[in-house]
C-alpha positions in Angstrom: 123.4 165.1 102.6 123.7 164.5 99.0 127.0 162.8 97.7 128.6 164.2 94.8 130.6 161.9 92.3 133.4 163.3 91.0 133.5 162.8 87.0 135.7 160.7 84.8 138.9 162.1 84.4 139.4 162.8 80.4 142.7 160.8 80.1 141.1 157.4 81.5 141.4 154.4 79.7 139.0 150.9 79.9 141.6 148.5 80.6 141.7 146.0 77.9 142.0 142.3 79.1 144.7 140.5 79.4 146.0 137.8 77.0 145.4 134.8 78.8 142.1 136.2 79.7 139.0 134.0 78.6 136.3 136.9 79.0 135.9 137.7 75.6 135.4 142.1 75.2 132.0 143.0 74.9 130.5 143.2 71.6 130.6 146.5 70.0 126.2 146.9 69.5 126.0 145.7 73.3 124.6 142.1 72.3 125.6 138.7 73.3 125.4 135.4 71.2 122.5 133.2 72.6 123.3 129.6 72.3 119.7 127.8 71.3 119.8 125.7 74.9 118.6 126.4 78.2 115.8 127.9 79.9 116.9 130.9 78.7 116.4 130.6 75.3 113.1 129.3 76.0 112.3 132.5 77.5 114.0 134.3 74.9 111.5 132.1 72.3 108.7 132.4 74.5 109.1 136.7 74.6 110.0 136.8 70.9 107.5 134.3 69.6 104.6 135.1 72.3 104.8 138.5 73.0 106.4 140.2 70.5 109.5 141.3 72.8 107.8 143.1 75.4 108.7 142.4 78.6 105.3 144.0 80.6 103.4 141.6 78.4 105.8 138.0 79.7 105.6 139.3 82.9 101.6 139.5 83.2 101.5 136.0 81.3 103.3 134.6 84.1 101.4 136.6 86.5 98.2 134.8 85.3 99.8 131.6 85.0 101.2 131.3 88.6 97.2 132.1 89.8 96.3 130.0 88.0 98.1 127.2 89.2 98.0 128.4 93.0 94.0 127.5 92.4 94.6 124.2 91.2 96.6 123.5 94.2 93.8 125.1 96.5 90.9 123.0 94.6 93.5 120.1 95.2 93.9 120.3 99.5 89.9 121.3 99.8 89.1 117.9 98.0 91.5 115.1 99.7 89.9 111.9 99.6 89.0 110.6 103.2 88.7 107.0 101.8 85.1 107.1 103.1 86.0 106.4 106.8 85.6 108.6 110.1 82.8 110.4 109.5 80.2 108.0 111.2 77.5 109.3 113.5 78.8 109.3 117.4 75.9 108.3 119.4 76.0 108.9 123.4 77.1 105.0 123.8 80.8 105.8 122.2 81.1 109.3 123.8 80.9 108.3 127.1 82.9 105.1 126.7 85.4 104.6 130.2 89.0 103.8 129.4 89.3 101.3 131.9 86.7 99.2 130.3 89.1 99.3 127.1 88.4 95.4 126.9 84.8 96.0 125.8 84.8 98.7 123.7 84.1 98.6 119.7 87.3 99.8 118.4 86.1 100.0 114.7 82.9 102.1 115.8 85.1 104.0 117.7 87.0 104.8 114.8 84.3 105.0 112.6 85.3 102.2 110.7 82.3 100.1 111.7 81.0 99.5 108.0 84.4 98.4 106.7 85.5 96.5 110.2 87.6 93.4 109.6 88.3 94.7 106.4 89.5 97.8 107.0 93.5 98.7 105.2 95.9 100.3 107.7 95.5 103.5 105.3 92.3 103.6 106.3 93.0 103.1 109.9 95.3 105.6 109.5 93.2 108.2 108.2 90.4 108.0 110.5 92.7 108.0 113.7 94.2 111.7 112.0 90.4 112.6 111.7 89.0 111.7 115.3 92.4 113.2 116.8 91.7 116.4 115.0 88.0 116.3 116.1 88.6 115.5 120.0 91.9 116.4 120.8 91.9 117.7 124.5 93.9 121.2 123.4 91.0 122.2 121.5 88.9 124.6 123.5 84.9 122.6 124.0 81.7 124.8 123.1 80.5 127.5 126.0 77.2 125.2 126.1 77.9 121.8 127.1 75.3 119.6 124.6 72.4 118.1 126.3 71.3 114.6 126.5 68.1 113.2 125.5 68.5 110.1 128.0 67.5 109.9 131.5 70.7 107.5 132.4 73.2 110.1 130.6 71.7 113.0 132.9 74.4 115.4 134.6 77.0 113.2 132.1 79.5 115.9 130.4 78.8 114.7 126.4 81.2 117.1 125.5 83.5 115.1 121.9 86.4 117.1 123.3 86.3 114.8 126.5 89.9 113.6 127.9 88.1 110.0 128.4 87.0 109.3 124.4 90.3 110.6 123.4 91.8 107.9 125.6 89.5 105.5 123.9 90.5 106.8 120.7 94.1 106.8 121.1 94.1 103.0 122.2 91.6 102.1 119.1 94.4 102.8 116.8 97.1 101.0 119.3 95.2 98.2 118.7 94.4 98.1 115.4 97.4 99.4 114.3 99.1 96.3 115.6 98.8 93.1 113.6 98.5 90.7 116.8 96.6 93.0 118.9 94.2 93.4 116.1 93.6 90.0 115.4 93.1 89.0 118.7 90.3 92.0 118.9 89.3 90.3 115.6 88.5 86.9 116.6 86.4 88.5 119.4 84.7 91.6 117.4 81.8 92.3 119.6 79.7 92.9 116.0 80.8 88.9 114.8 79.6 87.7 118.0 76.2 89.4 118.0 75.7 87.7 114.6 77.1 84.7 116.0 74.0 83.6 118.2 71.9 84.0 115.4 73.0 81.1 113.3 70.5 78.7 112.0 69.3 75.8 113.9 67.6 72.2 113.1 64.5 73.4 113.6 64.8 76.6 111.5 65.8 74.4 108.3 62.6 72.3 108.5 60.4 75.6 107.7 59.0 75.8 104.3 60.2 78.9 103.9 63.9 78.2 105.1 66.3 79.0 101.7 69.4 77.2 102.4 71.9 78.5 100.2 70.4 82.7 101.0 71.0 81.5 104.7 74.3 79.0 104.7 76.2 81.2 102.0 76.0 83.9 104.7 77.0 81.8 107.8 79.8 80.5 105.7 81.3 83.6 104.7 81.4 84.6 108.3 83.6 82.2 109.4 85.9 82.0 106.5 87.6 84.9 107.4 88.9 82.7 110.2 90.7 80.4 107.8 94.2 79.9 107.5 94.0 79.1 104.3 92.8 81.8 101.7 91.1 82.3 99.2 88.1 79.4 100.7 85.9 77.4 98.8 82.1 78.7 98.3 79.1 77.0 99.0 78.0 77.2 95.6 74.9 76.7 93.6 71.6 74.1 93.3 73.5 72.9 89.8 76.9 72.6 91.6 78.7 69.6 90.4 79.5 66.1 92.8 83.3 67.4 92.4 82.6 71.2 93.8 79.9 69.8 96.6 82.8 67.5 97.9 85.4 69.7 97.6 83.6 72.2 100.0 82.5 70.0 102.6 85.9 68.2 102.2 87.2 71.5 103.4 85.2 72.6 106.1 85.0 69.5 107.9 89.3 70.1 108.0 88.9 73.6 108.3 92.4 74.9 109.8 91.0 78.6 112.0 93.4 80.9 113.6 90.6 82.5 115.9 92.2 83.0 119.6 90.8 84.1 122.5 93.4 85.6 124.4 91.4 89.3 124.4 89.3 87.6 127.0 92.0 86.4 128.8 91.3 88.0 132.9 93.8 90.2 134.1 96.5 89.8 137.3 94.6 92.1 140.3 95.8 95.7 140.5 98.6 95.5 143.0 99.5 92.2 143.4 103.1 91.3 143.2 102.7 87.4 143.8 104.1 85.1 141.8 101.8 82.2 142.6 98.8 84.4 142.1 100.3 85.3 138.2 100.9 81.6 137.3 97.5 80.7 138.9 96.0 83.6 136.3 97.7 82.8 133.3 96.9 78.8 133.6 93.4 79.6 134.3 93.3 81.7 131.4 94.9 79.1 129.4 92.5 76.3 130.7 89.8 79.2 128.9 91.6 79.5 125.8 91.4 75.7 125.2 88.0 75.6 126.4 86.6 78.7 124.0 89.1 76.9 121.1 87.5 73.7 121.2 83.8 74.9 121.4 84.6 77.3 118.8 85.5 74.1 116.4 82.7 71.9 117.6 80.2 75.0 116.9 81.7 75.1 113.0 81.3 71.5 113.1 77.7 71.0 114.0 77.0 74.0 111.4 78.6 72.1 108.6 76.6 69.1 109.5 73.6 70.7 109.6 74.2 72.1 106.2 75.2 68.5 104.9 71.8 67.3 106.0 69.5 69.5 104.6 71.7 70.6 101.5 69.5 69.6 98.5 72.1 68.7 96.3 73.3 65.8 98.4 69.9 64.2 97.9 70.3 65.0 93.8 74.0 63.3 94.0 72.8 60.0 95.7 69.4 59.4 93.8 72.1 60.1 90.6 74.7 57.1 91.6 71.4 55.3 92.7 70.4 55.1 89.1 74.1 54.7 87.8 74.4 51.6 90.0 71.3 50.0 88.7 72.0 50.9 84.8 75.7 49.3 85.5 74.1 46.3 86.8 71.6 46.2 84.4 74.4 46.1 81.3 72.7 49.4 80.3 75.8 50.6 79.5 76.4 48.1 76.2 72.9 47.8 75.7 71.0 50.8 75.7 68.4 50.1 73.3 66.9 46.9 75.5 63.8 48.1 78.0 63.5 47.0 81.7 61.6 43.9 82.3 58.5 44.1 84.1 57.5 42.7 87.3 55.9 39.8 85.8 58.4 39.1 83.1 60.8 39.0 86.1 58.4 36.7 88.0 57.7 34.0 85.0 61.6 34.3 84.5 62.2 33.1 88.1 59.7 30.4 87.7 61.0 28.6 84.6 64.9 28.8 86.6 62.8 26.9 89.2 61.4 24.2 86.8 64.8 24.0 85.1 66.6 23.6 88.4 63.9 20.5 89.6 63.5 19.4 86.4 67.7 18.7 86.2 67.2 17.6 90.1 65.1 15.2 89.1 67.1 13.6 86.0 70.1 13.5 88.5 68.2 11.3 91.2 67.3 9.1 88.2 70.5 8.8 86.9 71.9 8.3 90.1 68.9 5.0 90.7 69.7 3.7 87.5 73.3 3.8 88.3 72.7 1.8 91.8 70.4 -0.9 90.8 73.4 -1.7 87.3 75.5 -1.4 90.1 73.6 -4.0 92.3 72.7 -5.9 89.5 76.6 -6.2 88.4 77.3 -7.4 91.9 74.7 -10.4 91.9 76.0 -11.2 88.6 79.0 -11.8 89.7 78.1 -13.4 92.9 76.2 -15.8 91.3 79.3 -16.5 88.9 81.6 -17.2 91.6 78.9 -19.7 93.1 78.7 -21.3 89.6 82.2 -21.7 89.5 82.7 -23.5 93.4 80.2 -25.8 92.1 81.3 -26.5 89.1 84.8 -27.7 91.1 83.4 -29.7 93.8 81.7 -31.8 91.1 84.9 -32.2 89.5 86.6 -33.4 92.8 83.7 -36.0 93.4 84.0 -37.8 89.9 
């Protein structure tokens, strides 16, 4: 049904606008003044300066432009940066983890984060969680073909990655490490630190020819600094190391301040128990282990630093050079470089003549001190026979 306009009548009038109207009419050649601001006189520059006024040619301009950005953007999403985590190998050990064990699993392998491990950022924690969620979540349907096992203990074992059970183990990974005190108490027990753990060096180790002590203490040292409380920590060094840096490392290790705890080992309250006693009697045991752990954990840092004290080969450098400061200060080196040591002999024939000197001066004194006692004596009988001179001389004066 078509509908049919009826036409203008011929005595109709535009209204003209009102006085107090601030539309202004339109102007008489159907153009409007463009004010030089805006994005639309950009577009009016960009069609009069670019494309000569045409229209069809702006529009496939932009046509081109927006593809060309939308490819950008697609390059962009295909090429996120992983931050290099979550795309380790998973061998049959980490598939067919059990949940319950949760206390003995390697939370960084299980994450893939096994080459960054302590180190790891909570970005990158982060990231590889998203990945191994994406990877194993339960929703997603598993393969038609379960994958088959090469080991004669996994046989019959469903090594399916889309397993419930890893995603579990997965999902408590990140709880873990995602918490600061969770993850340092994993951290002080990192099943990967302790495997390096028993293979420190021993006593008998550093008396090989071959042994290199700094190759093999520089390593052992920077294990356990990232124990310290107090950061950044003091390295071992180098052969030319000065007294000053050797004493300031040693001064720090042997008062070495660790937070390493051991409460991920702590033993859990049995499944089912609601006794008190049997709680109380858990946690002090566990805290009787704590201690225990603790304070071997500081007397095995302890005995390393002393074994690295006694074989260090600057120590041996340090004493033979106060050795020789000693003897030079005792000498009068100092003032009087330009004399040379005296030999053996010259030492010898020196401590002789002191000896002739000393009896030859004995000798005078005994002398002297003879001499002195017979003038002595002699004085004495002088004087005696004065006194007897004298009693006679009176008694013959009485008998006359």
């Amino acid at each position: 049904m078509a509908v049919i306009i009826p036409p203008v009548a011929a005595s109709y009038k535009v209204p003209s606008p009102p006085s107090s109207s601030r539309i202004s009419a339109p102007h008489p050649s159907g153009h409007r003044t463009l004010l030089p601001v805006g994005p639309a006189y950009v577009n009016h520059l960009r069609l009069s300066l670019h494309h000569q006024h045409s229209f069809s040619a702006l529009d496939k301009h932009l046509e081109a432009e927006a593809q060309r950005l939308a490819s950008l953007n697609a390059n962009a999403n295909t090429e996120v940066d992983d931050l290099g985590v979550g795309s380790e190998e998973e061998d049959d050990s980490i598939l067919t983890l059990d949940p319950k064990e949760w206390k003995k699993h390697d939370y960084y392998k299980v994450l893939g984060l096994s080459h960054l491990r302590h180190n790891a950022t909570q970005e990158q924690i982060k990231f590889a969680h998203r990945k191994k969620v994406l990877k194993h979540h339960p929703d997603k349907k598993a393969s038609s073909t379960a994958p088959t096992s090469t080991s004669a203990f996994l046989t019959g074992v469903n090594l399916n990655t889309n397993d419930d059970a890893f995603f579990k183990c997965i999902s408590k990974a990140h709880e873990v490490l995602s918490n600061p005190e969770k993850r340092r108490q994993f951290d002080s027990v990192d099943p990967h630190f302790l495997d390096l753990e028993e293979d420190m060096p021993t006593a008998a180790e550093t008396k090989s020819k071959n042994f290199e002590f700094f190759k093999t203490f520089t390593h052992v040292f920077d294990l356990y600094s990232r124990f310290s409380k107090v950061q950044p920590v003091p390295g071992l060094g180098h052969v030319d190391s000065t007294k000053e840096e050797v004493e300031g490392f040693y001064d720090f290790w042997y008062n070495f301040d660790s937070w390493r705890s051991f409460e991920w080992m702590d033993k859990e309250v049995n499944e089912g128990s609601d006794s008190r006693d049997d709680k109380r009697y858990t946690e002090k045991k566990n805290k009787t282990e704590r201690a225990r752990r603790k304070k071997e954990d500081i007397a095995k840092v302890r005995g390393l630093v002393d074994l690295a004290l006694s074989v260090d080969p600057r120590i041996k450098r340090i004493k033979q050079q106060e050795k020789e400061a000693r003897e030079a200060k005792k000498r009068g080196a100092t003032g009087k470089a330009g004399l040379s040591k005296p030999t053996k002999q010259q030492e010898e024939q020196e401590k002789k003549r002191l000896e002739e000197e000393a009896r030859q001066k004995e000798a005078a004194e005994q002398a002297a001190r003879a001499d002195a006692k017979k003038a002595k004596a002699a004085a004495a009988n002088a004087a005696k026979k004065a006194r007897r001179q004298a009693r006679a001389a009176g008694e013959t004066a009485e008998g006359s």
